[in-house]
C-alpha positions as CSV (number, residue, x, y, z in Angstrom):
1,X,82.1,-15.9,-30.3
2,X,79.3,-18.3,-29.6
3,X,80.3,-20.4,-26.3
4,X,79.3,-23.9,-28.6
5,X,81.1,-22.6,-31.5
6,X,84.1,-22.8,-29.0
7,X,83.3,-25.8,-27.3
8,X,83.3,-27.3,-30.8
9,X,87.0,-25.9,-31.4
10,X,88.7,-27.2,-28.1
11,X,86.9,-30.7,-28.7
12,X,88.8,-30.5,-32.6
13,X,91.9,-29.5,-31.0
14,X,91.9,-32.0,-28.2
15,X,90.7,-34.7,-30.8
16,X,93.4,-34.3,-32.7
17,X,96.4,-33.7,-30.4
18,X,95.1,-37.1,-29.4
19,X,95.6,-38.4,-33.1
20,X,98.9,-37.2,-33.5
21,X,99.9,-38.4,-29.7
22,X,98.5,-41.8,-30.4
23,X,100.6,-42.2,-33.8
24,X,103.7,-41.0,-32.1
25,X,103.4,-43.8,-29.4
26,X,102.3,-46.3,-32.0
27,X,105.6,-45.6,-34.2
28,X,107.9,-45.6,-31.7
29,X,106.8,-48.5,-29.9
30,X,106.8,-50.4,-33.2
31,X,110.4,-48.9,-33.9
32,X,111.5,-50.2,-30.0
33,X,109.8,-53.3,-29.2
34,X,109.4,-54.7,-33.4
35,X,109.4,-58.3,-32.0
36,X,105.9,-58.1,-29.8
37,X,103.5,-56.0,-31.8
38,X,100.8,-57.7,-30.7
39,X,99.5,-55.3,-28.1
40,X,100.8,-52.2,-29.3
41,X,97.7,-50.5,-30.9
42,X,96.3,-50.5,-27.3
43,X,99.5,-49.4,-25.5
44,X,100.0,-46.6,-27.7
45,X,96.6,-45.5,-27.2
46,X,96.5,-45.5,-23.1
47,X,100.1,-43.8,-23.5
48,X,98.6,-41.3,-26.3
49,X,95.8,-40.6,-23.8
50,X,97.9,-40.1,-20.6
51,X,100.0,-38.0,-22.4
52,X,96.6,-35.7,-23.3
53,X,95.9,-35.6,-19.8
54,X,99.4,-34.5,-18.5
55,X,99.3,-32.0,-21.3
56,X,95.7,-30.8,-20.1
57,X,96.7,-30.3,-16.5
58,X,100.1,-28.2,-17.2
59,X,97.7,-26.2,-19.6
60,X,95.6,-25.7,-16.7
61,X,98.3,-24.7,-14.2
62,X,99.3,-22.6,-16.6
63,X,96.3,-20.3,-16.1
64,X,95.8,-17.2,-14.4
65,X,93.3,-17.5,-11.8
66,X,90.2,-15.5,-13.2
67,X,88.6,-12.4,-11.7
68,X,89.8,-10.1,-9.6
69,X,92.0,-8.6,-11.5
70,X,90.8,-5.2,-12.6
């Protein structure tokens, strides 16, 4: 596999794990707090992207360290 062909598949998946963790946020912070809406679009996203992050650095953990193993 082509390593931009790749690159171009983990920046899809990462795009839209975002999407989906962003309109999780969003709808249960508008289920929660209903009364002050105001500034929930941007809390949703910072939580949305946090929540990528976390998810990025267990992924990593996660990992084998490479080489060496032969």
């Amino acid at each position: 596999m082509k390593p931009y062909l790749f690159a171009v598949g983990v920046v899809l998946m990462l795009s839209f794990s975002l999407a989906g963790l962003v309109w999780t946020a969003a709808m249960a912070l508008r289920r929660l707090f209903p009364e002050c809406w105001r500034l929930g679009p941007l809390t949703a996203l910072a939580i949305g992207t946090t929540l990528l992050v976390i998810l990025i650095t267990v992924l990593s953990w996660s990992v084998p360290p490479g080489g060496g193993v032969a």
